[in-house]
C-alpha positions as CSV (number, residue, x, y, z in Angstrom):
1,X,-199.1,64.1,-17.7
2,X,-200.6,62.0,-15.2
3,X,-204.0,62.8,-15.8
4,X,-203.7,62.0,-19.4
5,X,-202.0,58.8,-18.5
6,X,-204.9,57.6,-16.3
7,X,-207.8,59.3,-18.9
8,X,-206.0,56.9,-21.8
9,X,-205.5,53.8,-19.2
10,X,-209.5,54.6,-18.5
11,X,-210.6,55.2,-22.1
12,X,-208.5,51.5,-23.3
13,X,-210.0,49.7,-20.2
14,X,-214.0,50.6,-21.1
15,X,-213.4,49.7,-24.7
16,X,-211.5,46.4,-24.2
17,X,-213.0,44.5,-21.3
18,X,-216.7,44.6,-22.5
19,X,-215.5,43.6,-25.6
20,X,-213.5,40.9,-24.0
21,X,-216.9,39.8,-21.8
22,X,-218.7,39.7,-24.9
23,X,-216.5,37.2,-26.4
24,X,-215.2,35.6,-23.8
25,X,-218.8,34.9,-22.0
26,X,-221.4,35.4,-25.2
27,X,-224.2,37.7,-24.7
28,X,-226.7,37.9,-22.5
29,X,-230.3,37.7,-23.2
30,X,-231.4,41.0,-25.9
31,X,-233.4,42.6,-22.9
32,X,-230.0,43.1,-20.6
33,X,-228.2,44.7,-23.6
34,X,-231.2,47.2,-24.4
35,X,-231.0,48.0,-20.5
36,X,-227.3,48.9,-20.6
37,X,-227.5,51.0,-23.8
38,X,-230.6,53.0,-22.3
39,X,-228.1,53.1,-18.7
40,X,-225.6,54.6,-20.2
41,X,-227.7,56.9,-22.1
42,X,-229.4,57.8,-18.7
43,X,-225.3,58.6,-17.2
44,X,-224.4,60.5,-20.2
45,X,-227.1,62.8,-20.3
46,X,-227.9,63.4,-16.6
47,X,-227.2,66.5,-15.2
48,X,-223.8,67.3,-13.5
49,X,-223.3,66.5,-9.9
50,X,-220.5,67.0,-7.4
51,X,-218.7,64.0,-8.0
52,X,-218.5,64.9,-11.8
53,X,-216.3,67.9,-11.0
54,X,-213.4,65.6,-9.5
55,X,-211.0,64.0,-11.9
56,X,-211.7,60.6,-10.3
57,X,-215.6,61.3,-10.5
58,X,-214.9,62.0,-14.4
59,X,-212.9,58.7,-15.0
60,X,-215.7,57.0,-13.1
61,X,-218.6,58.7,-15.2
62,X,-216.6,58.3,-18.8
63,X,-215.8,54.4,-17.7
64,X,-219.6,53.8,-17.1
65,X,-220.6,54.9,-19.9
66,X,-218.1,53.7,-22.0
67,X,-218.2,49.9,-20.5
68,X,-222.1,49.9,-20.7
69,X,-222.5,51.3,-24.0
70,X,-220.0,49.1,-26.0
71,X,-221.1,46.3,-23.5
72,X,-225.1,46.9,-24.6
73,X,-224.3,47.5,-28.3
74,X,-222.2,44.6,-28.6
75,X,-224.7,42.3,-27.2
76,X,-227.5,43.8,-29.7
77,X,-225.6,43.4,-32.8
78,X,-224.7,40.2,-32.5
79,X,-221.6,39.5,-31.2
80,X,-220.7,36.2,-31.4
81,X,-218.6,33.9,-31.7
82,X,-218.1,31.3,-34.6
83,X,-219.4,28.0,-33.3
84,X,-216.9,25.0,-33.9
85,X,-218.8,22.4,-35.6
86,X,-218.2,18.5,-36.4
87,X,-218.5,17.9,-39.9
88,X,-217.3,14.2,-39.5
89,X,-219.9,12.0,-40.9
């Protein structure tokens, strides 16, 4: 129950906060975005190691993909936010 728990609190806390970044802080320049898609990539499809077989190693590997990959994507499709503008002539 615990497990499930933490996997959830994990899972809502790689979704939100790059998205939270993203429009909290703009993106970055295109070139850090295309690094963090291609990172997260790179952690998803590495082999498994010893860490990977823990339940904390698990959360940490599912996180770091999840924050880099919504983080990265954002950032290259244009996340932004509206710009206030002063239309007082």
């Amino acid at each position: 129950m615990l497990d499930t728990l933490l996997a959830a609190l994990v899972f809502v806390l790689g979704v939100s906060l790059p998205i939270y970044l993203l429009y909290h802080f703009r993106p970055l320049a295109w070139p850090w975005h295309v690094l963090a898609v291609i990172a997260a990539l790179a952690i998803g499809f590495a082999p498994g190691t010893a860490l990977l077989n823990t339940v904390p190693g698990t959360f940490l590997f599912g996180f770091a993909i999840g924050f880099l990959g919504i983080w990265g994507l954002g950032g290259l499709l244009g996340f932004r936010r509206k710009s206030v503008t002063n239309k007082a002539g």
